[in-house]
PyMOL Python script that loads the backbone (N, CA, C, O; Angstrom):
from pymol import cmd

cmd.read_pdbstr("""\
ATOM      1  N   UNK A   1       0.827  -1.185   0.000  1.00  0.00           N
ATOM      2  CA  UNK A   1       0.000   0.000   0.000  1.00  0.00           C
ATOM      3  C   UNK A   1       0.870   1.246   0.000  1.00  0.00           C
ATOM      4  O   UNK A   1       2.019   1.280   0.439  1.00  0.00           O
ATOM      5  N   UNK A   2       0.133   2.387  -0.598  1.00  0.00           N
ATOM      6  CA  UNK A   2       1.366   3.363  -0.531  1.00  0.00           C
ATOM      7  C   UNK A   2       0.502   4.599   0.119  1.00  0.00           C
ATOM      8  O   UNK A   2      -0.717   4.657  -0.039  1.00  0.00           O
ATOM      9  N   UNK A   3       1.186   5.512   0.812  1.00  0.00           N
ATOM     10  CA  UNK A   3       0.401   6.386   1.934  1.00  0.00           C
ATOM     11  C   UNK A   3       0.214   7.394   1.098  1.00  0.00           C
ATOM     12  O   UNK A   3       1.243   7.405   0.422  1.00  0.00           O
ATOM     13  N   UNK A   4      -0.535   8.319   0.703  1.00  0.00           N
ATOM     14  CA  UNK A   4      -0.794   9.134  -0.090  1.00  0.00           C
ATOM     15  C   UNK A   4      -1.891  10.282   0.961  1.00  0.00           C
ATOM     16  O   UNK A   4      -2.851  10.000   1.677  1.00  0.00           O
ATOM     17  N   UNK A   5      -1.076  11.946   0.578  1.00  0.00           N
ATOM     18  CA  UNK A   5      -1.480  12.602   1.762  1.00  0.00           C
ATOM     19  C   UNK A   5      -2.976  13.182   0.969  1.00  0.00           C
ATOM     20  O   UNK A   5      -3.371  13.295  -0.191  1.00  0.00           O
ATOM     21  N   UNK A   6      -3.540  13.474   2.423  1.00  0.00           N
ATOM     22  CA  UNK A   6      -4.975  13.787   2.286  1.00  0.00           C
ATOM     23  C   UNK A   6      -5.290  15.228   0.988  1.00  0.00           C
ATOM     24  O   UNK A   6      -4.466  16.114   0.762  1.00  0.00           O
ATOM     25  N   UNK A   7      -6.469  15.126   0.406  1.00  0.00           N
ATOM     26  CA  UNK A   7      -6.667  16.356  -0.175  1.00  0.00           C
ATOM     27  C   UNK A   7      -6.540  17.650   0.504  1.00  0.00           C
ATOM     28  O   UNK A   7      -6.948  18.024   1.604  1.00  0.00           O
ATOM     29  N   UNK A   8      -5.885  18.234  -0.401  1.00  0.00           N
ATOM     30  CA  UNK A   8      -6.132  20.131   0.898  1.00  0.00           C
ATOM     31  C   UNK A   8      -7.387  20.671   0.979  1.00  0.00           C
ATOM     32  O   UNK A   8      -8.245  20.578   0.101  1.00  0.00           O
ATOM     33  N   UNK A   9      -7.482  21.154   1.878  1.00  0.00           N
ATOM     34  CA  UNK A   9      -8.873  21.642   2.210  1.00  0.00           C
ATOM     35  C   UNK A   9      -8.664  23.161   2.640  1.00  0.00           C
ATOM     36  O   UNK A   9      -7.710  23.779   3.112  1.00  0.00           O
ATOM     37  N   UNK A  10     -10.090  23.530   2.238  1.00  0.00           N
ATOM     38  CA  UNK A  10     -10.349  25.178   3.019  1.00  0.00           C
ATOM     39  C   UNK A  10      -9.116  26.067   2.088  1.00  0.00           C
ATOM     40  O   UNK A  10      -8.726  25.947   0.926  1.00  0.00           O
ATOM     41  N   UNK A  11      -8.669  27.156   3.407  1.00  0.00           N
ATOM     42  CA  UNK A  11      -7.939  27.646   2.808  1.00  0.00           C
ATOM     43  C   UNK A  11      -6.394  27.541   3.181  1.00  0.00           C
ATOM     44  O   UNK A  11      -5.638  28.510   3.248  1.00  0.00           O
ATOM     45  N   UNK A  12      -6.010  26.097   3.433  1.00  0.00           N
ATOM     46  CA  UNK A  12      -4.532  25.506   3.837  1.00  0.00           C
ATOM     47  C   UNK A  12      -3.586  25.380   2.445  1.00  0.00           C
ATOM     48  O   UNK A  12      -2.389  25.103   2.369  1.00  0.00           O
ATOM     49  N   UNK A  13      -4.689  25.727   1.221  1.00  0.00           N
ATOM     50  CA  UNK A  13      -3.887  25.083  -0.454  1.00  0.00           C
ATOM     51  C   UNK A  13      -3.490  26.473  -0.599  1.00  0.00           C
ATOM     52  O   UNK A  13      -4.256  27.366  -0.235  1.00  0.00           O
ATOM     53  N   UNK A  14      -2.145  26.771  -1.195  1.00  0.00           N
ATOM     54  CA  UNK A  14      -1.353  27.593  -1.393  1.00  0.00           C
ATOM     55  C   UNK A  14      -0.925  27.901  -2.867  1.00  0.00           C
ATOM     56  O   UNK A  14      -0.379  28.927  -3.272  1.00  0.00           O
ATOM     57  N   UNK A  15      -1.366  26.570  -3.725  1.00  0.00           N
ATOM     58  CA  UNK A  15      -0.603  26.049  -5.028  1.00  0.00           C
ATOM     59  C   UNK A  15      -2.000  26.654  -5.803  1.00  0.00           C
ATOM     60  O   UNK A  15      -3.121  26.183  -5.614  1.00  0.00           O
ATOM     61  N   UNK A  16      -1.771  27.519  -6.492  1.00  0.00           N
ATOM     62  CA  UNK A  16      -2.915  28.987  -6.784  1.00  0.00           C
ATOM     63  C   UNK A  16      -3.036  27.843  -8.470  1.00  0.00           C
ATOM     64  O   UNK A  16      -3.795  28.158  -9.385  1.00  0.00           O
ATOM     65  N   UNK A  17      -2.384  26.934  -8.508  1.00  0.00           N
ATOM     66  CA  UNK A  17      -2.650  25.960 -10.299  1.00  0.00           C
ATOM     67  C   UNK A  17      -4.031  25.037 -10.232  1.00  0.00           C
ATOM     68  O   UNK A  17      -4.968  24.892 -11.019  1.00  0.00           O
ATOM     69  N   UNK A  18      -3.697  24.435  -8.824  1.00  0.00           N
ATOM     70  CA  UNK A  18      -4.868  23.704  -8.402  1.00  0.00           C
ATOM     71  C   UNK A  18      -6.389  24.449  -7.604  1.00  0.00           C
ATOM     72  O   UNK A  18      -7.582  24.198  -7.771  1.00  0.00           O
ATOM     73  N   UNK A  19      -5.768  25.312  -6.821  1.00  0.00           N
ATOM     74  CA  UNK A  19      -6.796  25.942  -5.745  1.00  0.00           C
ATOM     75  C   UNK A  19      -7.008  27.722  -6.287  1.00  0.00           C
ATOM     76  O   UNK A  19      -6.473  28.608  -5.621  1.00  0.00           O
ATOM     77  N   UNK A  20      -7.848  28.063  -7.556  1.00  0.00           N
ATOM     78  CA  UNK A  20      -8.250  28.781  -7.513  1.00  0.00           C
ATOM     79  C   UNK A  20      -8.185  30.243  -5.890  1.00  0.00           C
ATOM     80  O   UNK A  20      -8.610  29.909  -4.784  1.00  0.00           O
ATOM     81  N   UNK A  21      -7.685  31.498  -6.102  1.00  0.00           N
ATOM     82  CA  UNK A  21      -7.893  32.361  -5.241  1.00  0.00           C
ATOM     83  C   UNK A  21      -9.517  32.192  -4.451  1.00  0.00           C
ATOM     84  O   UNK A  21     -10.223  31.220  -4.720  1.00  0.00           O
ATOM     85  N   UNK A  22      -9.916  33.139  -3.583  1.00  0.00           N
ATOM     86  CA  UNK A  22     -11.432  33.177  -3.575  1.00  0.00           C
ATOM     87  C   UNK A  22     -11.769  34.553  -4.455  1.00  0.00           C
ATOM     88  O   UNK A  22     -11.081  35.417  -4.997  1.00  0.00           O
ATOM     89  N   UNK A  23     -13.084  34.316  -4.319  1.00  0.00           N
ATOM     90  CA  UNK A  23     -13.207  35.814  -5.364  1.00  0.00           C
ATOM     91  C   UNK A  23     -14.096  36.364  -4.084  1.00  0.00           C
ATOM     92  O   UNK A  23     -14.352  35.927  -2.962  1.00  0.00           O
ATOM     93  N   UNK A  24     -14.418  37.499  -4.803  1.00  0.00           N
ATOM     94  CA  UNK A  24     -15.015  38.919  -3.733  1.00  0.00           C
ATOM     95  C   UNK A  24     -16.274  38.619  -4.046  1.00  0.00           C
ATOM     96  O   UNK A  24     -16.426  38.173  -5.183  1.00  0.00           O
ATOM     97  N   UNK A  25     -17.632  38.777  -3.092  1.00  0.00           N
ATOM     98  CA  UNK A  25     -19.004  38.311  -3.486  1.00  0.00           C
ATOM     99  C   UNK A  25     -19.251  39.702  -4.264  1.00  0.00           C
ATOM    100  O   UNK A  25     -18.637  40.727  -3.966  1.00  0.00           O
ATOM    101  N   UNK A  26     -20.170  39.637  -5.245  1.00  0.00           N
ATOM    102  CA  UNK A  26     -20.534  40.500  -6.439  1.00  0.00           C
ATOM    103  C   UNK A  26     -21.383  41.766  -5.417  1.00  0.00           C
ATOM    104  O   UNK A  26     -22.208  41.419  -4.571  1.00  0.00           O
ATOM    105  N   UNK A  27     -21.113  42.889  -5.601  1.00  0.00           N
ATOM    106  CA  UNK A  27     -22.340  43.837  -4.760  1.00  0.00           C
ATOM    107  C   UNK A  27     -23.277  44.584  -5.684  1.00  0.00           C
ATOM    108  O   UNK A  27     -22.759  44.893  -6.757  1.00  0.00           O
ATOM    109  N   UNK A  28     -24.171  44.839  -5.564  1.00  0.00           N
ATOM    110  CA  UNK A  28     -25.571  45.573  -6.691  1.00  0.00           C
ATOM    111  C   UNK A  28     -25.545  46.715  -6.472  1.00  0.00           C
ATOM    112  O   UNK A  28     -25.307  47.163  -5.350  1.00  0.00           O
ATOM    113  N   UNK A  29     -25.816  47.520  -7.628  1.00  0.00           N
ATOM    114  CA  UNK A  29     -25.704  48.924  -6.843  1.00  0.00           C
ATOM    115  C   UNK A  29     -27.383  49.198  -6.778  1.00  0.00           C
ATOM    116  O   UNK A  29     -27.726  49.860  -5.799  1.00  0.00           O
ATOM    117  N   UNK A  30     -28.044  48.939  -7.337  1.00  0.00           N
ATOM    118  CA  UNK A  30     -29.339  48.549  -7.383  1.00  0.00           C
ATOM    119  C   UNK A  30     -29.921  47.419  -6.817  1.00  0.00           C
ATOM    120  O   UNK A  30     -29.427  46.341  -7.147  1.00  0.00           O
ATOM    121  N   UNK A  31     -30.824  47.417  -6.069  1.00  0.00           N
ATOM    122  CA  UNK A  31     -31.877  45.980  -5.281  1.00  0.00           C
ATOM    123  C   UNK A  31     -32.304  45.458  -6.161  1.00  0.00           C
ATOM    124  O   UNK A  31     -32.663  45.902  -7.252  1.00  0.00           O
ATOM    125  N   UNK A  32     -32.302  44.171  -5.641  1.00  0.00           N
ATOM    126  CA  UNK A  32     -32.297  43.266  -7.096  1.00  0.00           C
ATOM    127  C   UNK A  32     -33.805  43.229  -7.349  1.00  0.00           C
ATOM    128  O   UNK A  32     -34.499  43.994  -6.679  1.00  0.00           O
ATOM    129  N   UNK A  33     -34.468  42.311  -8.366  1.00  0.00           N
ATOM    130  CA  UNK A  33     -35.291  42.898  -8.944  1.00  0.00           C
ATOM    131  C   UNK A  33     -36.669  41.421  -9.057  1.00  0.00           C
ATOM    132  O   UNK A  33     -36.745  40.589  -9.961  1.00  0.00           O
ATOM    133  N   UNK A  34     -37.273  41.500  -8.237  1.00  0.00           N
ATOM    134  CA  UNK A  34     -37.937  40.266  -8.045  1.00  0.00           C
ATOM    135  C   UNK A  34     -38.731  39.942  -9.050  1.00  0.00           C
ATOM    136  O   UNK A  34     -38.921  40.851  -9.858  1.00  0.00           O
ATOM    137  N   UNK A  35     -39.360  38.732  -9.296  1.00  0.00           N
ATOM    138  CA  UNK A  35     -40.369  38.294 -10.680  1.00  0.00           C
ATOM    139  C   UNK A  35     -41.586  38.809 -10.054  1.00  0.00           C
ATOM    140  O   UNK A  35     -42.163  39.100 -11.101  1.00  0.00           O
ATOM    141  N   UNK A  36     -42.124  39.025  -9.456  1.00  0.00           N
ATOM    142  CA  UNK A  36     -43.455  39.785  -8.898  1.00  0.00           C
ATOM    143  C   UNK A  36     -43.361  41.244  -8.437  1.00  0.00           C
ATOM    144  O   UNK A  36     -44.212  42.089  -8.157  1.00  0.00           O
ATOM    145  N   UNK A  37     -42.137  41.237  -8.455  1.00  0.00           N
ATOM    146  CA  UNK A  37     -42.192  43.223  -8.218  1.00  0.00           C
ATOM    147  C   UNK A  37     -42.529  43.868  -9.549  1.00  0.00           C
ATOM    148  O   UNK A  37     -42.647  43.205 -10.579  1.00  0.00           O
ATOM    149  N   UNK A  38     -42.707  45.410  -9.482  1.00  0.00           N
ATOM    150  CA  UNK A  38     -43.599  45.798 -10.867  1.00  0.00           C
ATOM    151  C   UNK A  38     -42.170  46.244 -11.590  1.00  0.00           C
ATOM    152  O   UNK A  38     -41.196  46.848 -11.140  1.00  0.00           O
ATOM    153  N   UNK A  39     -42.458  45.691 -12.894  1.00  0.00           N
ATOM    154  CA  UNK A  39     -41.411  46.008 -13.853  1.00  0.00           C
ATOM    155  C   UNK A  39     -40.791  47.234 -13.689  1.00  0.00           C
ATOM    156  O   UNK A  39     -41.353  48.242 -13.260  1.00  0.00           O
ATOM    157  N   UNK A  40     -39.534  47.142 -14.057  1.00  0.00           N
ATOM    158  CA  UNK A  40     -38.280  48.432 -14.076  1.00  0.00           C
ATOM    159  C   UNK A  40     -38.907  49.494 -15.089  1.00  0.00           C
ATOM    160  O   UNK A  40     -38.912  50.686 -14.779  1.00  0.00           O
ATOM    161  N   UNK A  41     -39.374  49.106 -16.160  1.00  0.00           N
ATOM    162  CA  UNK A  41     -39.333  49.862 -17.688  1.00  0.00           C
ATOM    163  C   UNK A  41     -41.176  50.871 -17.163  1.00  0.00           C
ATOM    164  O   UNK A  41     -41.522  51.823 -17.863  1.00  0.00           O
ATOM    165  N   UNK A  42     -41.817  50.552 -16.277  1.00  0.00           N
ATOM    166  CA  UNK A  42     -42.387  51.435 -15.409  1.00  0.00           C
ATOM    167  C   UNK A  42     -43.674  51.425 -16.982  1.00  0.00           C
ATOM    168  O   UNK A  42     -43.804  52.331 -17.805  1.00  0.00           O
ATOM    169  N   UNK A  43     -44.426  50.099 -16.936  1.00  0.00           N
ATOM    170  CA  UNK A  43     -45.480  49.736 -17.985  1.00  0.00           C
ATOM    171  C   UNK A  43     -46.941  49.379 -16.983  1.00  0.00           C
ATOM    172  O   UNK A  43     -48.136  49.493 -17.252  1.00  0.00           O
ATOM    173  N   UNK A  44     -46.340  48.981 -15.936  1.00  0.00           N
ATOM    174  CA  UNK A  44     -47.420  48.872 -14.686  1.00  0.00           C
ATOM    175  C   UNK A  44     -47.589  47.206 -14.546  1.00  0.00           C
ATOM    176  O   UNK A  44     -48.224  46.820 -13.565  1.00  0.00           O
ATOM    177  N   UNK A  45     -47.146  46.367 -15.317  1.00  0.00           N
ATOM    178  CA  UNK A  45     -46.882  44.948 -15.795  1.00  0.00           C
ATOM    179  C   UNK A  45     -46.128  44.222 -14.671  1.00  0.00           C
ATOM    180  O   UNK A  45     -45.383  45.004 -14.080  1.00  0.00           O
ATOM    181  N   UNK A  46     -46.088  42.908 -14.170  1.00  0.00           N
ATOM    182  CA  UNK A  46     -45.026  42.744 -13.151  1.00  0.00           C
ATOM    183  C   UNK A  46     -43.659  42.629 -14.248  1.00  0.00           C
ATOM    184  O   UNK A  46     -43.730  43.014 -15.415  1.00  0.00           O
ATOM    185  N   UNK A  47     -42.280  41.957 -13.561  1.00  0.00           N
ATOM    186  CA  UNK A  47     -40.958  41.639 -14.111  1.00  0.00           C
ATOM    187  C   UNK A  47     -41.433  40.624 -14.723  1.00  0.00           C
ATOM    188  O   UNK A  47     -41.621  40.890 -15.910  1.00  0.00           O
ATOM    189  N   UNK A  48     -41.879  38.945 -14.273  1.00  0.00           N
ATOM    190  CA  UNK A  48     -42.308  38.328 -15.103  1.00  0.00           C
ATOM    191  C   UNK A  48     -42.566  38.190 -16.469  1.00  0.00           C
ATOM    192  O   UNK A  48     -42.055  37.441 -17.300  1.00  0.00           O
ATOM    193  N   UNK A  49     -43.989  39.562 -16.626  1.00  0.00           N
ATOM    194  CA  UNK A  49     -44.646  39.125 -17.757  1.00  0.00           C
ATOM    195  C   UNK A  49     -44.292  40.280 -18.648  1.00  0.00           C
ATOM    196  O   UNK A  49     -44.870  40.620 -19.680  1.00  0.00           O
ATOM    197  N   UNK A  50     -43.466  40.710 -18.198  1.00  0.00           N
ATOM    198  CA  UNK A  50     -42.700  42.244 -19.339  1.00  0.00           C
ATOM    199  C   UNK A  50     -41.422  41.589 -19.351  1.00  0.00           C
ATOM    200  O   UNK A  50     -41.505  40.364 -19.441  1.00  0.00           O
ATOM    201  N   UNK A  51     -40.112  42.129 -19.277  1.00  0.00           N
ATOM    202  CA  UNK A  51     -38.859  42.302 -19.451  1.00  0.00           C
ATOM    203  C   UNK A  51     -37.913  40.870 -19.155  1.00  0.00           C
ATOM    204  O   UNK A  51     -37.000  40.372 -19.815  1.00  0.00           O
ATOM    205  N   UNK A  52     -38.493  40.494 -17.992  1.00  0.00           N
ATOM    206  CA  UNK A  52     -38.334  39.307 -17.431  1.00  0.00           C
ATOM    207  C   UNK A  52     -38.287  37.900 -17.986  1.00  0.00           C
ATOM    208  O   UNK A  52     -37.591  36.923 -17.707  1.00  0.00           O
ATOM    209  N   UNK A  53     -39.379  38.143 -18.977  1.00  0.00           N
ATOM    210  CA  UNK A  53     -40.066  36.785 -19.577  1.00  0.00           C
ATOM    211  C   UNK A  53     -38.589  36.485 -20.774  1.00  0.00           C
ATOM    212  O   UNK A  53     -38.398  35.359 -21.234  1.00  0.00           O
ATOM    213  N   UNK A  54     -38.066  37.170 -20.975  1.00  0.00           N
ATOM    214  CA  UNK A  54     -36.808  36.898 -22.119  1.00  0.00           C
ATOM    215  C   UNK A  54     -35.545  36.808 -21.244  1.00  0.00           C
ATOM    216  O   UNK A  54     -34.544  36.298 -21.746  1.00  0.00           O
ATOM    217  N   UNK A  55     -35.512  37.205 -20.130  1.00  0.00           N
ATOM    218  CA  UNK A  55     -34.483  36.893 -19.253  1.00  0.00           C
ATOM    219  C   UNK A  55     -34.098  35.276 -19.245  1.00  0.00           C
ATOM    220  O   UNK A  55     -33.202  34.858 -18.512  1.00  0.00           O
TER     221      UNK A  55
END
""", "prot")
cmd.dss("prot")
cmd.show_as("cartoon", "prot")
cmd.util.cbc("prot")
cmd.orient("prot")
C-alpha cells in the first residue's frame, strides 16, 4: 500500500494551479429585482410578464 497525503482543504492550499484564489461576493448597486415586483421599464406589468419573460 502506498500512503498518499490527504486532499487540501479550506484555505490551507497555497498552489494557486490547483486551488483557484477566492473571489469577492458581487455587490448591486441597485436591489435586485424580483419576478413579482412591478417592472423596471415602469409599464405597470409585473418583471415576469414584461422584461423578465426573455431573461
Amino acid at each position: 500500500m502506498t500512503d498518499k497525503s490527504p486532499a487540501p482543504t479550506g484555505s490551507s492550499c497555497t498552489n494557486t494551479s490547483c486551488c483557484p484564489p477566492p473571489q469577492s461576493p458581487v455587490t448591486r448597486e441597485a436591489p435586485k429585482v424580483g419576478r413579482n415586483d412591478p417592472c423596471v421599464c415602469g409599464n405597470g406589468r409585473k418583471y415576469k410578464k414584461c422584461c423578465g419573460k426573455n431573461a
